[in-house]
PyMOL CGO cylinders between C-alpha atoms (Angstrom):
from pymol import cmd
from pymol.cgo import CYLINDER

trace = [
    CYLINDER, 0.00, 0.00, 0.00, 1.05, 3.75, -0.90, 0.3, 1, 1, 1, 1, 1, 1,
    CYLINDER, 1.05, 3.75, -0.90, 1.42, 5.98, 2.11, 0.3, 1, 1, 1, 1, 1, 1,
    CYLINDER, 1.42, 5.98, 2.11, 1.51, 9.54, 1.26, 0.3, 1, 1, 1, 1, 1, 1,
    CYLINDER, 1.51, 9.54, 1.26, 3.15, 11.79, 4.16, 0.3, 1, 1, 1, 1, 1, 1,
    CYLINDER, 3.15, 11.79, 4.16, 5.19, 14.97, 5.34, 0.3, 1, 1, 1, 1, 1, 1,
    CYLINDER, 5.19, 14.97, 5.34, 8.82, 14.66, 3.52, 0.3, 1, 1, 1, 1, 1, 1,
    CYLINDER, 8.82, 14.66, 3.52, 11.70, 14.41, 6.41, 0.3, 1, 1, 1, 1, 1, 1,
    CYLINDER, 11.70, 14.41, 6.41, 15.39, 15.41, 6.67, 0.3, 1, 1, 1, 1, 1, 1,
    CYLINDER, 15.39, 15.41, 6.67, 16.19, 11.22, 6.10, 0.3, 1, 1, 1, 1, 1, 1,
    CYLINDER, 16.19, 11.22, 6.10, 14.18, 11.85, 2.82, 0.3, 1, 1, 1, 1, 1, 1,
    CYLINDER, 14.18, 11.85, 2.82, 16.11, 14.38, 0.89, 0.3, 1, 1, 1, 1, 1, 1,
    CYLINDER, 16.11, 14.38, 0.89, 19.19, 12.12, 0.09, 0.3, 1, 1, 1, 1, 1, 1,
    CYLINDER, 19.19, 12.12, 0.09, 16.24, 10.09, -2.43, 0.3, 1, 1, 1, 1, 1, 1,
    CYLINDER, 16.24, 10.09, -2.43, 14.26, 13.32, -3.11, 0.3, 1, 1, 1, 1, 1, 1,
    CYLINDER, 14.26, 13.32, -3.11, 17.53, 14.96, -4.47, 0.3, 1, 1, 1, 1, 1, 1,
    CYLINDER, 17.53, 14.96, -4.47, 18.58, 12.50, -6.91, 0.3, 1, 1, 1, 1, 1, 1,
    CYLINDER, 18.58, 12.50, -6.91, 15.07, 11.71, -8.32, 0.3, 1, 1, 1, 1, 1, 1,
    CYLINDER, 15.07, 11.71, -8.32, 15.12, 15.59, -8.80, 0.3, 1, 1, 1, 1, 1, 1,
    CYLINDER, 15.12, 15.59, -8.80, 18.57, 15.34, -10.63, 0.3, 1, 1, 1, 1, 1, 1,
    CYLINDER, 18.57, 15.34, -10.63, 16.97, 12.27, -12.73, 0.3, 1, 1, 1, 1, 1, 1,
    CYLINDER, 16.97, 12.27, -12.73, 13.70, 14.56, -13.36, 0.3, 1, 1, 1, 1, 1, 1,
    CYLINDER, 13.70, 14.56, -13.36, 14.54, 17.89, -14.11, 0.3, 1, 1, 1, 1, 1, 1,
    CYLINDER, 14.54, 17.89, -14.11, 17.24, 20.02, -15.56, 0.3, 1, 1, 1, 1, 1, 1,
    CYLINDER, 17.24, 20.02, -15.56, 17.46, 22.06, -13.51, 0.3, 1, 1, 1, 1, 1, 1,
    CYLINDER, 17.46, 22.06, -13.51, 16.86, 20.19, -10.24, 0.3, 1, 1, 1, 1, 1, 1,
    CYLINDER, 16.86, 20.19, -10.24, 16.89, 21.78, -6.23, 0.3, 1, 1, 1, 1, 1, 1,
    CYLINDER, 16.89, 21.78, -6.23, 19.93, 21.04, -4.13, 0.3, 1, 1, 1, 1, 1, 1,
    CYLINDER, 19.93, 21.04, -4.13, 19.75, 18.89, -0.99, 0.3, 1, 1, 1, 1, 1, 1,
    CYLINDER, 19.75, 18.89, -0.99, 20.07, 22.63, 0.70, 0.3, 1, 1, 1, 1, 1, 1,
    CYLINDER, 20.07, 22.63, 0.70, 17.19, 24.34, -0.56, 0.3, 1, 1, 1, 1, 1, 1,
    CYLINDER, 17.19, 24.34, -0.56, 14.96, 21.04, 0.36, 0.3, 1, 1, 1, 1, 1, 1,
    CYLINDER, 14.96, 21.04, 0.36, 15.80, 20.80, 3.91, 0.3, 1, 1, 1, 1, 1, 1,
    CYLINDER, 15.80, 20.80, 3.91, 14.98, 24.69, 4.29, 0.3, 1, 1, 1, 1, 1, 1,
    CYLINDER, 14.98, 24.69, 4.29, 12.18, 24.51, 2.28, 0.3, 1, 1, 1, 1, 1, 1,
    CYLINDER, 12.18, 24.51, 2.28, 10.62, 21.57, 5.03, 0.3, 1, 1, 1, 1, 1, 1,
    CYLINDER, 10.62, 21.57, 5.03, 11.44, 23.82, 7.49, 0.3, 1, 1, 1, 1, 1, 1,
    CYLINDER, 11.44, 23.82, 7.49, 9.74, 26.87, 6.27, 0.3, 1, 1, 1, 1, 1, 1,
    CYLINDER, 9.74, 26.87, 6.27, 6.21, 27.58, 7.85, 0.3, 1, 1, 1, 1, 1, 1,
    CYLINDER, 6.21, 27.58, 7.85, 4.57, 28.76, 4.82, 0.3, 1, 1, 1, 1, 1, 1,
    CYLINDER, 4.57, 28.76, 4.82, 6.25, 25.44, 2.84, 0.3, 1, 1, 1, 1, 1, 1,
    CYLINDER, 6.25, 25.44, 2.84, 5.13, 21.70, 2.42, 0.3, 1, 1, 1, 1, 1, 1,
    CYLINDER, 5.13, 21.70, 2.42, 6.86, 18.90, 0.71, 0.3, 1, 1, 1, 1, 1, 1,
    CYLINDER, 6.86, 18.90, 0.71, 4.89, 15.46, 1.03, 0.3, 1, 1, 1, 1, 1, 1,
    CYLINDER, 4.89, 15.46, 1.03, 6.43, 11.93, -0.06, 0.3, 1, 1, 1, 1, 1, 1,
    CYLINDER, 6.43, 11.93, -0.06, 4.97, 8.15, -1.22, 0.3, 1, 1, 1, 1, 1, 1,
    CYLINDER, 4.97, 8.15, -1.22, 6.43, 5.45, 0.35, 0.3, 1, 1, 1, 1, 1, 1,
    CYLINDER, 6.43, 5.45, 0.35, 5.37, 1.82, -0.08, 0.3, 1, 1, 1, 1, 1, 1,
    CYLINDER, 5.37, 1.82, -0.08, 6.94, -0.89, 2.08, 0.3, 1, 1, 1, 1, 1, 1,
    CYLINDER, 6.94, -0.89, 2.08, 9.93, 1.75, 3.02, 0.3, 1, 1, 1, 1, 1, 1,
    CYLINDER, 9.93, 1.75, 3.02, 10.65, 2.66, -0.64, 0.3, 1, 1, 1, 1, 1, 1,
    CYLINDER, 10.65, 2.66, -0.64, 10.05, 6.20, -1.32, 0.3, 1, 1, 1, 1, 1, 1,
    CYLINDER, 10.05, 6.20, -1.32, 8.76, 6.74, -4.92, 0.3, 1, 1, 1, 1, 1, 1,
    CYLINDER, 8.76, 6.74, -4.92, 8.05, 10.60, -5.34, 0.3, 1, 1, 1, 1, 1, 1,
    CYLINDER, 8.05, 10.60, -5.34, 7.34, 13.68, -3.71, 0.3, 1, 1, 1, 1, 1, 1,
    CYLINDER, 7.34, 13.68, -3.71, 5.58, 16.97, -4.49, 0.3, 1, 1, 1, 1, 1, 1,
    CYLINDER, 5.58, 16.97, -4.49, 5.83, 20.69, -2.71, 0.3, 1, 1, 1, 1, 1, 1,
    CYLINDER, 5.83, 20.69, -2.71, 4.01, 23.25, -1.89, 0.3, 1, 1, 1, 1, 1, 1,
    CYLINDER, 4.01, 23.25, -1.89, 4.19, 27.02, -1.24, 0.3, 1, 1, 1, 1, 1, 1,
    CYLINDER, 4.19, 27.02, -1.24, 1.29, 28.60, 0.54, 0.3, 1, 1, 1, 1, 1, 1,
    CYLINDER, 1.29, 28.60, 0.54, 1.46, 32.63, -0.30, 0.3, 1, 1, 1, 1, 1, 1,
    CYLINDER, 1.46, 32.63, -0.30, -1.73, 34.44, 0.93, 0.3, 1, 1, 1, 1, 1, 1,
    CYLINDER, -1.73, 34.44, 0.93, -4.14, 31.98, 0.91, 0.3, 1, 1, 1, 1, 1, 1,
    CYLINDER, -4.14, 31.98, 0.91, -3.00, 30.02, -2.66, 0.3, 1, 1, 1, 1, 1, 1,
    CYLINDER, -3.00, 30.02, -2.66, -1.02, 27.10, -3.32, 0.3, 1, 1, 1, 1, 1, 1,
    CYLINDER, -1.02, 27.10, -3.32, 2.20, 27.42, -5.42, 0.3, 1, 1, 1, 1, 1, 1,
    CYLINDER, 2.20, 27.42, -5.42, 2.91, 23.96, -6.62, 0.3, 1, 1, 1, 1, 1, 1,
    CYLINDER, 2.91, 23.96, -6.62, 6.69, 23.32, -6.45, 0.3, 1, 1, 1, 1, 1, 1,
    CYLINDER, 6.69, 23.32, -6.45, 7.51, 20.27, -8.59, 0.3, 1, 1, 1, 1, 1, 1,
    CYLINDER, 7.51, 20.27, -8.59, 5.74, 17.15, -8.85, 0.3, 1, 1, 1, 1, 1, 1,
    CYLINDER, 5.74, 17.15, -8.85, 8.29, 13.97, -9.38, 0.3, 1, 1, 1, 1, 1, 1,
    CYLINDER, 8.29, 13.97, -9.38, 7.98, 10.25, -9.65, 0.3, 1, 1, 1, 1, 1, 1,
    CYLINDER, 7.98, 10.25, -9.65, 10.47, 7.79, -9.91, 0.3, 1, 1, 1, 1, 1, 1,
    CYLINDER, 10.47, 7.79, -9.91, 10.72, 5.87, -13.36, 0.3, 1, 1, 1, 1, 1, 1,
    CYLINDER, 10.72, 5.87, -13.36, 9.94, 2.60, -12.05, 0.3, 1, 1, 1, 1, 1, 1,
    CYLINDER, 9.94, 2.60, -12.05, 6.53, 3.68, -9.96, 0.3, 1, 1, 1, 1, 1, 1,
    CYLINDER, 6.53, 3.68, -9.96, 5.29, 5.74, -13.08, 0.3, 1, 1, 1, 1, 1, 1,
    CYLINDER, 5.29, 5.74, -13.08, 1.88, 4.99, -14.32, 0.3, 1, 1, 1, 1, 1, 1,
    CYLINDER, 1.88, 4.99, -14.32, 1.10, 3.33, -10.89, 0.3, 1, 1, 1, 1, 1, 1,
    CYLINDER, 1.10, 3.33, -10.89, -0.90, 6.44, -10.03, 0.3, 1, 1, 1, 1, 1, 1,
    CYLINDER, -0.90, 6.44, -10.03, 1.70, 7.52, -7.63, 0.3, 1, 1, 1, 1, 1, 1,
    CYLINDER, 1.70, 7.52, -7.63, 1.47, 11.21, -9.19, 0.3, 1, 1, 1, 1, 1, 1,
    CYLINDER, 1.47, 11.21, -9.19, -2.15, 11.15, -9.31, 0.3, 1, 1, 1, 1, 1, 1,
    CYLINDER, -2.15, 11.15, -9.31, -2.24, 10.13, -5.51, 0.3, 1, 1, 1, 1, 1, 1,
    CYLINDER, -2.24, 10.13, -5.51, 0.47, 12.82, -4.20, 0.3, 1, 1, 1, 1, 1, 1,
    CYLINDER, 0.47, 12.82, -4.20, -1.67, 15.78, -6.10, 0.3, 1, 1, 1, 1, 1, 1,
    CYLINDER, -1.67, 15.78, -6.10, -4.76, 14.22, -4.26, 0.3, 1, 1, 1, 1, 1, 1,
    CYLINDER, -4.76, 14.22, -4.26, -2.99, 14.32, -1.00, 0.3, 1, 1, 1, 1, 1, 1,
    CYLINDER, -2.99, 14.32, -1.00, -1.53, 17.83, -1.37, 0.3, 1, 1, 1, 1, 1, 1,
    CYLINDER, -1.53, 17.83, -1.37, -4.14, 19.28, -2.47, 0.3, 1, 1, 1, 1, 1, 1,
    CYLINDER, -4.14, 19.28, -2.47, -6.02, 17.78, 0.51, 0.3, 1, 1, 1, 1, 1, 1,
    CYLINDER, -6.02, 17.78, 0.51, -4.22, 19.03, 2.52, 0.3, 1, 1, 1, 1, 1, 1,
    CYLINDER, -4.22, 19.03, 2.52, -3.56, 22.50, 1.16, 0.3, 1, 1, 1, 1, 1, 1,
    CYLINDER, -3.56, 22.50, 1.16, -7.68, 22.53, 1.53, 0.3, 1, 1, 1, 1, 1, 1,
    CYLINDER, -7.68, 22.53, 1.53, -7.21, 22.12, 5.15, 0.3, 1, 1, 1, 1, 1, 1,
    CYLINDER, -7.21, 22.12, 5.15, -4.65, 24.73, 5.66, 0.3, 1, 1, 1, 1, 1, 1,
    CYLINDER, -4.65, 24.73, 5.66, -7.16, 27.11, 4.08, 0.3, 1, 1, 1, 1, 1, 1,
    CYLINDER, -7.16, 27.11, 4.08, -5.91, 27.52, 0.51, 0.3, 1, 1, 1, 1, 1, 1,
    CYLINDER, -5.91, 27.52, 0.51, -8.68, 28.45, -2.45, 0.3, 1, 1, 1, 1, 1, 1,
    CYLINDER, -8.68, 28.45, -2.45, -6.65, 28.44, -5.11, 0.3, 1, 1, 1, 1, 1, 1,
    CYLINDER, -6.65, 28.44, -5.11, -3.28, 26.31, -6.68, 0.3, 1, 1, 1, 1, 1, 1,
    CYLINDER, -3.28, 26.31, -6.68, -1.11, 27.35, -9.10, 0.3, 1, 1, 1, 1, 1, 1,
    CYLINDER, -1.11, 27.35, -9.10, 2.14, 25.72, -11.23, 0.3, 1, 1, 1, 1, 1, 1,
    CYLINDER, 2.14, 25.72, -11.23, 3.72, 26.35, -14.31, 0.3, 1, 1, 1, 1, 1, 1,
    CYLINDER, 3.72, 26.35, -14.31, 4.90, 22.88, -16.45, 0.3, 1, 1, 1, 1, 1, 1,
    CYLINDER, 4.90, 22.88, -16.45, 6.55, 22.66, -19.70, 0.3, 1, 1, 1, 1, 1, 1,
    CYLINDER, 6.55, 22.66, -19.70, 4.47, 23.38, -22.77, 0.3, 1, 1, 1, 1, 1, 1,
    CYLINDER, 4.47, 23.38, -22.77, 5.86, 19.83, -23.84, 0.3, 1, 1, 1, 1, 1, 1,
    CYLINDER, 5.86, 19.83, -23.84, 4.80, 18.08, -20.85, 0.3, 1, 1, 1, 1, 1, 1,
    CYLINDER, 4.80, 18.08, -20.85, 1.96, 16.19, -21.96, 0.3, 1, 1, 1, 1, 1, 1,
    CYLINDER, 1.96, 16.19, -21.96, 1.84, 13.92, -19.29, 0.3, 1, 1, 1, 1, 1, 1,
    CYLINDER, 1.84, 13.92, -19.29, 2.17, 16.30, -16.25, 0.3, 1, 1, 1, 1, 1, 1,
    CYLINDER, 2.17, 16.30, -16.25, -0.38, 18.71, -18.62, 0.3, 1, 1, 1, 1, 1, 1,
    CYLINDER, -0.38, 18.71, -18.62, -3.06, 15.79, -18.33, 0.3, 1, 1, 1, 1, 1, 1,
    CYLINDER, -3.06, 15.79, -18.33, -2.59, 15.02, -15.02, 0.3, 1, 1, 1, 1, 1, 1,
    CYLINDER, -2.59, 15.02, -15.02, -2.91, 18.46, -13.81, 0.3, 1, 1, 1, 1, 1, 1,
    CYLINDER, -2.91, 18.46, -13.81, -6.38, 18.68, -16.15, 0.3, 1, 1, 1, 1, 1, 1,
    CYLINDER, -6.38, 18.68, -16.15, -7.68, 15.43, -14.73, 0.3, 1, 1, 1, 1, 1, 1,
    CYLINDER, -7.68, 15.43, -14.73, -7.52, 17.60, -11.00, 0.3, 1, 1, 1, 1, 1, 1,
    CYLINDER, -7.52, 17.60, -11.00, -9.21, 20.57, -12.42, 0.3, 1, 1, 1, 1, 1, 1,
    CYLINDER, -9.21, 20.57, -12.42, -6.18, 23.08, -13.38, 0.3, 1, 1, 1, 1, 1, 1,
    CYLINDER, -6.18, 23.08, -13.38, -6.76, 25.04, -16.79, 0.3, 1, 1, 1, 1, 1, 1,
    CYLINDER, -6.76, 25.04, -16.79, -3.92, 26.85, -18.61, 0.3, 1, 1, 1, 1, 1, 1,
    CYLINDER, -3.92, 26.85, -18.61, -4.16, 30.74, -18.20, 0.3, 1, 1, 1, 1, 1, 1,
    CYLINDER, -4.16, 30.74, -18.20, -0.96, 31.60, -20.26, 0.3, 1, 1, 1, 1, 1, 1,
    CYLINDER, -0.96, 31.60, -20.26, 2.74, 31.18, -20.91, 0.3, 1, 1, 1, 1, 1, 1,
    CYLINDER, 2.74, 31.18, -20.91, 5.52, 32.40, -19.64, 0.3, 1, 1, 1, 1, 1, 1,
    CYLINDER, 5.52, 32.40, -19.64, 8.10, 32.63, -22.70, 0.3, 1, 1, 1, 1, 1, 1,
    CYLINDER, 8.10, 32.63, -22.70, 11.29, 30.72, -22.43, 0.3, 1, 1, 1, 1, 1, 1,
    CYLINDER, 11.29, 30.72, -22.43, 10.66, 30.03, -18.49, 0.3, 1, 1, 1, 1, 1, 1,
    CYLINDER, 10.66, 30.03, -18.49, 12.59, 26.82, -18.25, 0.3, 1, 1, 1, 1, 1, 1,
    CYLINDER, 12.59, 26.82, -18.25, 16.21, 26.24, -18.94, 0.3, 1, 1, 1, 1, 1, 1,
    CYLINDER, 16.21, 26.24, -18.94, 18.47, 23.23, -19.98, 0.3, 1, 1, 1, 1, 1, 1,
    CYLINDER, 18.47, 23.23, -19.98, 16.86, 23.64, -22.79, 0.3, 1, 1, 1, 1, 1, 1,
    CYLINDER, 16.86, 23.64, -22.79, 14.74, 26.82, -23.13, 0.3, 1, 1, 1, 1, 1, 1,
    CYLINDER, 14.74, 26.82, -23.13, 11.23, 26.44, -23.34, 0.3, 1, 1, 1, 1, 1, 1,
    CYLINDER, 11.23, 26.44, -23.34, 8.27, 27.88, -22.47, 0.3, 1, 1, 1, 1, 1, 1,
    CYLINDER, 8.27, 27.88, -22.47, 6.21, 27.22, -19.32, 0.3, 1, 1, 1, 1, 1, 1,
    CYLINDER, 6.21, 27.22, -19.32, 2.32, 26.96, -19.25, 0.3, 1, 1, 1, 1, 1, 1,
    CYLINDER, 2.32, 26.96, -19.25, 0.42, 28.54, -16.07, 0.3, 1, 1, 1, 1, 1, 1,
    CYLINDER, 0.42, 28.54, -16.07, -1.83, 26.51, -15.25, 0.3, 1, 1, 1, 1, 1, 1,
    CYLINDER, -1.83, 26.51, -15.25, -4.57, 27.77, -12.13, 0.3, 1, 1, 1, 1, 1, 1,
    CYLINDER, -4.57, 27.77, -12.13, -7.29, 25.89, -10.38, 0.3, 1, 1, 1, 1, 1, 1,
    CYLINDER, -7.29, 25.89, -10.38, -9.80, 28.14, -8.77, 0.3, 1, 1, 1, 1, 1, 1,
]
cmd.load_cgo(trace, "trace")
């Protein structure tokens, strides 16, 4: 069974390399453990039988959500281990009071793009040549 809890200091060793693995331009070890200890900050985990398999973060500025980055590991992909750490943040942004989440993905991203739809977030522009490593535009996606 997938458990779906607050990430931990012991955490960011795996959290930091599936970033690496992920993205191009991925957080240090650093800016994870300050961003778990930041009041206005949330990173959540899945684990299954002591194996972590993703994680996902949160920013909560004035009542909205500012979704961090959203990453699974290659070998729990299309388990619904993405689907399940967007329900849980979410869920728990909704307790702490937020009305509204926001992200911005890669206009390429046609996986994370569908997953984001299938939870209700609708593209409300582009931010030209956001990303890096390589250049591309982001898509802002809200859910209200």
């Amino acid at each position: 069974m997938i458990v779906y809890r607050d990430m931990t200091p012991q955490d960011v060793p795996f959290i930091s390399r599936l970033e690496e693995e992920t993205f191009s331009m991925p957080w240090s070890p650093t800016s994870f453990l300050q961003m778990i200890e930041q009041e206005n900050a949330r990173y959540y985990v899945a684990e299954e039988d002591g194996q972590l398999l993703g994680g996902c973060g949160l920013l909560l500025v004035a009542g909205e959500g500012n979704i961090s980055n959203v990453a699974v590991a290659k070998e729990a992909r299309r388990r619904g281990v993405g689907a399940g750490l967007m329900r849980h943040m979410l869920s728990e942004g909704d307790k702490a009071g937020l009305t509204a989440y926001t992200l911005e993905v890669r206009v390429s991203n046609a996986a994370a793009i569908a997953l984001y739809r299938k939870f209700g977030f609708v593209s409300e522009g582009i931010r030209p040549k956001f990303y890096e490593k390589p250049t591309e535009d982001a898509m802002i996606m809200w859910k209200r």
